[in-house]
N, C-alpha and C positions, 0 to 999 in steps of 0.2 A: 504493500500500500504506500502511495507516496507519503513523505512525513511533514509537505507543507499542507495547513488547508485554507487555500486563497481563494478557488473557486468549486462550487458542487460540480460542476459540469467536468472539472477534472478526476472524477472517481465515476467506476460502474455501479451497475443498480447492486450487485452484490457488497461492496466495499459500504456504500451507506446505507442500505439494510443493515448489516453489521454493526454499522455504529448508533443505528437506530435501536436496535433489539439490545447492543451495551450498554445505553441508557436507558432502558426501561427495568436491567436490572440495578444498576448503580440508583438507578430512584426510590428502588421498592429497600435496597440496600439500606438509605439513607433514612427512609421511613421505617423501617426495622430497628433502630438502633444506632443507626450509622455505618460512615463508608470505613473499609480498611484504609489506613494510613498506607496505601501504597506508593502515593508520591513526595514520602517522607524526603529530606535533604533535596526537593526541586522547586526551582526559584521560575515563576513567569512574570517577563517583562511589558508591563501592559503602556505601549504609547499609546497615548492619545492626543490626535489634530482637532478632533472632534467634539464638545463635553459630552455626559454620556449618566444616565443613570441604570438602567437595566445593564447594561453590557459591563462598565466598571465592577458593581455590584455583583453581577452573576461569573463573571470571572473570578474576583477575589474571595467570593463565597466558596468556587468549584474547590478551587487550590485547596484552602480553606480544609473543607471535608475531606479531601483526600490524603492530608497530612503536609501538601506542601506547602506555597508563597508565593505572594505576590508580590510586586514592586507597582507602584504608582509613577507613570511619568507623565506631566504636564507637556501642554506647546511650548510652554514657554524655557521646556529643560532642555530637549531636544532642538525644534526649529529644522525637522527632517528638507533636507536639500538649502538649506539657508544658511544655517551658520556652521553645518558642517555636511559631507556629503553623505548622503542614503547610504553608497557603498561604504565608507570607513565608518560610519553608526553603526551598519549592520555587522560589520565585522566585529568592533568593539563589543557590542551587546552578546555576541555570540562567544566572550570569553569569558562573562561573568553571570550567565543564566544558562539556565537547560531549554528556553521555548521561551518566544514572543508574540504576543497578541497588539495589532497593529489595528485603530481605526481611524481612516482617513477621508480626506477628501478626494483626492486624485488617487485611481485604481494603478496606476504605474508605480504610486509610490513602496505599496506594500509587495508589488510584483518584484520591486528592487531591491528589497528587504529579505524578502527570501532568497531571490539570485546569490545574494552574497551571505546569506547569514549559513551558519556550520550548526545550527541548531533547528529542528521543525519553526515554521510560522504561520500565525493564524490572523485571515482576514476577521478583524471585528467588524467592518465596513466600508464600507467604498464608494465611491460614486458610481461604478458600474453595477456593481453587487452584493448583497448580503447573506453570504452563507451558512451562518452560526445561525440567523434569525430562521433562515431555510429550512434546519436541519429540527429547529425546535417548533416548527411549524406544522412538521410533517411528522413528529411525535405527536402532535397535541390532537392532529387527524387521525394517526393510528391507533391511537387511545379510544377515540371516540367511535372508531369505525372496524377497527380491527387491521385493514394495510388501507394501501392508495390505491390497490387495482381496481380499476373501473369504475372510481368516483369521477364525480363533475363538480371538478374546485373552479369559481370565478372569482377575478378580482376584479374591482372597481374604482377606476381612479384612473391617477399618472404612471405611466409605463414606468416604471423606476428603477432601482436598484433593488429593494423588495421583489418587485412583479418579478424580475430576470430569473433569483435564486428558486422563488415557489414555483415559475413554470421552469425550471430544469430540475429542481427534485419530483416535481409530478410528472414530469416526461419521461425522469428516467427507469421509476416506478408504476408506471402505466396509470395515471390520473388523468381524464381529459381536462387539459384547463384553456379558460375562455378570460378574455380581457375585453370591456369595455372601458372605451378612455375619450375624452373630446379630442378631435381633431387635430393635431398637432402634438398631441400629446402618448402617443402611439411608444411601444417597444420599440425598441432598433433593430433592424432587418438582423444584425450579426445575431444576439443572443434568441432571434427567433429561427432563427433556420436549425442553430444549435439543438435548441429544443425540437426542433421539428427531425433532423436528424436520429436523436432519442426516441423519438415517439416511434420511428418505424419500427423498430428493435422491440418496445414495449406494446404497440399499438394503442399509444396516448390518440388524442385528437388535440390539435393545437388552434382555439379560434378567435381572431383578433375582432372586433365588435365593436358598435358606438353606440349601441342599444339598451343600456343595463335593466332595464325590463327583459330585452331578449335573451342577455346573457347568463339570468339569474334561473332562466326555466327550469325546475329539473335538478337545481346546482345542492349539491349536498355541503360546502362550503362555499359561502357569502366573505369574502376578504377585501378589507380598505385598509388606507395609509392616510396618512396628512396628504392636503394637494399642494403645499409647497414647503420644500426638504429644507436642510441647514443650508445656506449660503446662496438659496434662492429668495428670499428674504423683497427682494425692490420687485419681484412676481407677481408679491402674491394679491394684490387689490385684484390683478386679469384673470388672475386663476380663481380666484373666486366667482367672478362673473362668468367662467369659462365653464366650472366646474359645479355651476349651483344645482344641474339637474343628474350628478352623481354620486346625489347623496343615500348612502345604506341608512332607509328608514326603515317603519315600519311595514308601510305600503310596500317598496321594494322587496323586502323577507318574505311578505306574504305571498309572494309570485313562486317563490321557490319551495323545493321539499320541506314538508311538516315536520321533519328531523333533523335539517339543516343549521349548520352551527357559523356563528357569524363569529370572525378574526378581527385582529387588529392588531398591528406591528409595537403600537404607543409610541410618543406620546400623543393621545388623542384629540382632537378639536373638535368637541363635544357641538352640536350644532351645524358644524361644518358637515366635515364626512363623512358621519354618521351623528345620530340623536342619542340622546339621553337613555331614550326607551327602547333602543337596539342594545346600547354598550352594555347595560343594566338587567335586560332581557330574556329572556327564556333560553335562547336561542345562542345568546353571546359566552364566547368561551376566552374573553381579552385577556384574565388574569391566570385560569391555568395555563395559557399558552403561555404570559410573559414568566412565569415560573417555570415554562418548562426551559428556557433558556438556560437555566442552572443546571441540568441533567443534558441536555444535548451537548451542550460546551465541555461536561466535565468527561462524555465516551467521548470525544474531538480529541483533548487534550492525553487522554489514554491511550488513545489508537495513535497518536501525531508522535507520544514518547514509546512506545513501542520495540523494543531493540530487534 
């Protein structure tokens, strides 16, 4: 198994299965009584470009349980590619920890970090993709459903760096997934052909959409995100007006499967891209999902130190 993990799309559906089904024991582990300290004497360097509450938090908890450590580093310690370069960081860092958790804004940056780093590294975020978030996503559905084969996961919103990593863990697990998004705001051809490559192998169905009524028919997951990210910020007044008829209400849920469980990456904009009465809801699975980020991260960082 490779020992960075910067993208899903770089593992087969066996390798994350694998680390799916690790964490569901490492959970039930930790709900038993707790994890074995098997990452006793292991240090993870967690930079951050980005600030960060779940992904901080759920990394230093992982460590944490399993007996090791973490390190906290600030923008302002590092300054990755600025006040010194990605390759002599990466190197550095890689003589005084055993694994690096990197989240950024540019997806080259953390690509650069692993090129050069002599220890596993783990994408916490990216502008192109988020794989941690991916991976605990598709816990939070197999939990619910038993696997991903032959579910109908939609998402709703901005083709993002979210959308990218859930349609290639559902493609690579055979989940059909659908995107409605306004105009403009569409997946980028690369990470969908990706996906659509996957899907042959798994017989996913890959459907891009502007309909979110149409795309919710059927949908067994209902999934949104904020419609404008960190560092899109002077966007967002357009994207609001862009985006006001993408919102996961109530009305929208009731188009979909009576079983159907509605996602959400956090942090939420309650009103915006979804309602009060979804997030709250019968339906809504926001909190065991952002908990399960603690359990997917900590089979990531098991499988990543692996010898």
């Amino acid at each position: 198994m490779k020992k960075d993990f910067v993208a899903i799309s770089d593992y087969s559906p066996t390798d994350i299965q694998e680390m799916l089904d690790l964490a569901v024991k490492l959970k039930a582990e930790y709900f038993a009584g707790g994890n074995k300290p098997i990452l006793a004497g292991q240090v993870m360097a967690m930079i951050f470009q980005k600030p960060s509450l779940r992904t901080r938090v759920s990394f230093d908890m992982a460590m944490r349980h399993l007996g090791g450590d973490a390190l906290y580093l600030s923008p302002s310690e590092i300054g990755l590619g600025q006040r010194e370069s990605i390759a002599d960081v990466s190197r550095v860092m890689s003589g005084y920890v055993q694994i690096i958790m990197a989240r950024v804004f540019d997806h080259q940056h953390v690509v650069d970090l692993a090129r050069y780093s002599s220890v596993p590294v783990i994408n916490g975020l990216s502008d192109y993709n988020h794989p941690c978030q991916g991976m605990a996503d598709a816990l939070t559905i197999q939990e619910k459903f038993g696997n991903l084969k032959g579910l109908n996961v939609t998402f709703i919103g901005d083709g993002n760096n979210v959308a990218v990593s859930l349609m290639h863990v559902c493609s690579l697990l055979g989940a059909n997934f659908t995107i409605a998004s306004p105009s403009g705001y569409e997946l980028k051809t690369a990470p969908v052909d990706l996906a659509k490559s996957f899907s042959e192998k798994s017989g996913a169905r890959i459907s891009l959409l502007s309909n979110p009524a149409d795309a919710v028919k059927d949908a067994h997951v209902i999934y949104t995100d904020t419609w404008t990210s960190m560092g899109q910020e002077a966007e967002s007044k357009t994207r609001e007006s862009l985006f006001a008829n993408f919102q996961v209400n109530e009305k929208l849920v009731s188009l979909a499967r009576k079983d159907a469980i509605v996602m959400h990456c956090l942090p939420a904009h309650r009103g915006q891209e979804i309602t009060d009465e979804v997030a709250d809801g019968p339906h809504s699975v926001l909190f065991p999902q952002a908990h399960n980020r603690l359990h997917a991260q900590k089979a990531i960082i098991v499988k990543m130190l692996e010898k």
